[in-house]
C-alpha positions in Angstrom: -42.7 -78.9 -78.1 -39.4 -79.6 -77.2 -36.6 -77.1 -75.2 -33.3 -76.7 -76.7 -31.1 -76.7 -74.0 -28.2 -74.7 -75.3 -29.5 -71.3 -75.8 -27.2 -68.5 -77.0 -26.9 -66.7 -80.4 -27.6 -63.5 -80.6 -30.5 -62.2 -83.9 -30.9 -59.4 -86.3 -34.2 -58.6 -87.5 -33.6 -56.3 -90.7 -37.0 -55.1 -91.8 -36.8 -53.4 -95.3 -38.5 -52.3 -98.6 -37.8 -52.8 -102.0 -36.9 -49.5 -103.7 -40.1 -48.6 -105.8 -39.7 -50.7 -109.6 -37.4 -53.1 -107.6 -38.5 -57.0 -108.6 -39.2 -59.4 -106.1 -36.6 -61.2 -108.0 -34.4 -58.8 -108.1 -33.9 -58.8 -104.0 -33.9 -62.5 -104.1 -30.8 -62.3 -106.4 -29.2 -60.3 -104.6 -30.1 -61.8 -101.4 -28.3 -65.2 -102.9 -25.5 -62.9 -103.5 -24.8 -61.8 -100.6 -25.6 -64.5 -99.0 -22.1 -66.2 -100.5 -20.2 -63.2 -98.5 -22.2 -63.8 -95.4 -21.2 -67.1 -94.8 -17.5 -65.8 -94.7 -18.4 -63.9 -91.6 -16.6 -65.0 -88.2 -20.1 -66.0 -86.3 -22.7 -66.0 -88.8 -25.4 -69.0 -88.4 -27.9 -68.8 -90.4 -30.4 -66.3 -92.2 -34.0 -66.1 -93.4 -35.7 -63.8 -96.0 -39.3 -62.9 -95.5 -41.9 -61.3 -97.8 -44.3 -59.7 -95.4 -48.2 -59.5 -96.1 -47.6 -56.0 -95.9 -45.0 -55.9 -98.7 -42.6 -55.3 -96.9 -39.5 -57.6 -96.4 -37.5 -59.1 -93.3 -34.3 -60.5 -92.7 -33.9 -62.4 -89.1 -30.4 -63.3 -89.2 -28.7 -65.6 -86.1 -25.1 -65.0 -84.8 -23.4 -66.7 -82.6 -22.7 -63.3 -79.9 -23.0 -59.5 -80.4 -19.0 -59.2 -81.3 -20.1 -61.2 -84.4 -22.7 -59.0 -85.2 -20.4 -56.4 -84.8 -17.8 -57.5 -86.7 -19.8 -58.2 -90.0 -21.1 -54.5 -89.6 -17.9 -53.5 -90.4 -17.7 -56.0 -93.1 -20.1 -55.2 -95.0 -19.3 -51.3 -95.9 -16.3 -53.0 -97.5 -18.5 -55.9 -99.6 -19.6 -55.3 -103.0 -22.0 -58.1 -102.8 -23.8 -56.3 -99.9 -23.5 -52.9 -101.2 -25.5 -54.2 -104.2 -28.5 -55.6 -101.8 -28.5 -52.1 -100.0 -28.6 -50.4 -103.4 -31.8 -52.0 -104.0 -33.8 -51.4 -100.7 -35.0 -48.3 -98.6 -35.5 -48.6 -95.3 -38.9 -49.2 -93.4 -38.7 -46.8 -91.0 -38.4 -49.7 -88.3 -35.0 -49.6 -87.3 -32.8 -52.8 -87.3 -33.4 -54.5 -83.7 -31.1 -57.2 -82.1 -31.1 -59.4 -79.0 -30.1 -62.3 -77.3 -31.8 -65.6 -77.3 -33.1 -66.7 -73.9 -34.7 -69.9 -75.0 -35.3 -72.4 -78.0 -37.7 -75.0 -78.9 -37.9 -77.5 -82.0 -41.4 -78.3 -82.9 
């Protein structure tokens, strides 16, 4: 494997259920859908969707720093797009962890 050099960015890892009688195509949807108001956020990198084993779901999001994690915070109480996702998921019990990233490597 090979080291990135430039570390930095700063993840969210959002583990979540699907309210009970919720499709899996129903989150995906809405996933998509608020995926369109996520790319307006100041910082926002990237984001991937996982379906555990477990049933369970994951979002690992990347920002660029914590102030842009903060930032969308507050951006999405006021989104209709992400108001919709919330609507459709309960929380794991596993709260929503963040942290900096020390190191990167490509395969």
């Amino acid at each position: 494997m090979r080291a990135i050099n430039k570390v930095g960015g700063y993840i969210e890892l959002a583990p979540f259920k699907a309210k009970d009688g919720v499709t899996d195509a129903a989150i995906l949807n809405a996933v998509d859908t608020m995926q369109a108001t996520m790319r307006t956020f100041s910082g926002f990198l990237r984001r991937e969707t996982l379906k555990m084993e477990d049933g369970n779901w994951l979002d690992i999001v990347l920002w660029r720093d914590k102030v842009s994690v903060e930032a969308a915070m507050e951006q999405m109480h006021g989104s209709h797009a992400c108001q919709d996702f919330f609507a459709l998921i309960n929380e794991t019990g596993v709260p929503m962890s963040f942290g900096g990233v020390m190191r990167s490597h490509n395969a």
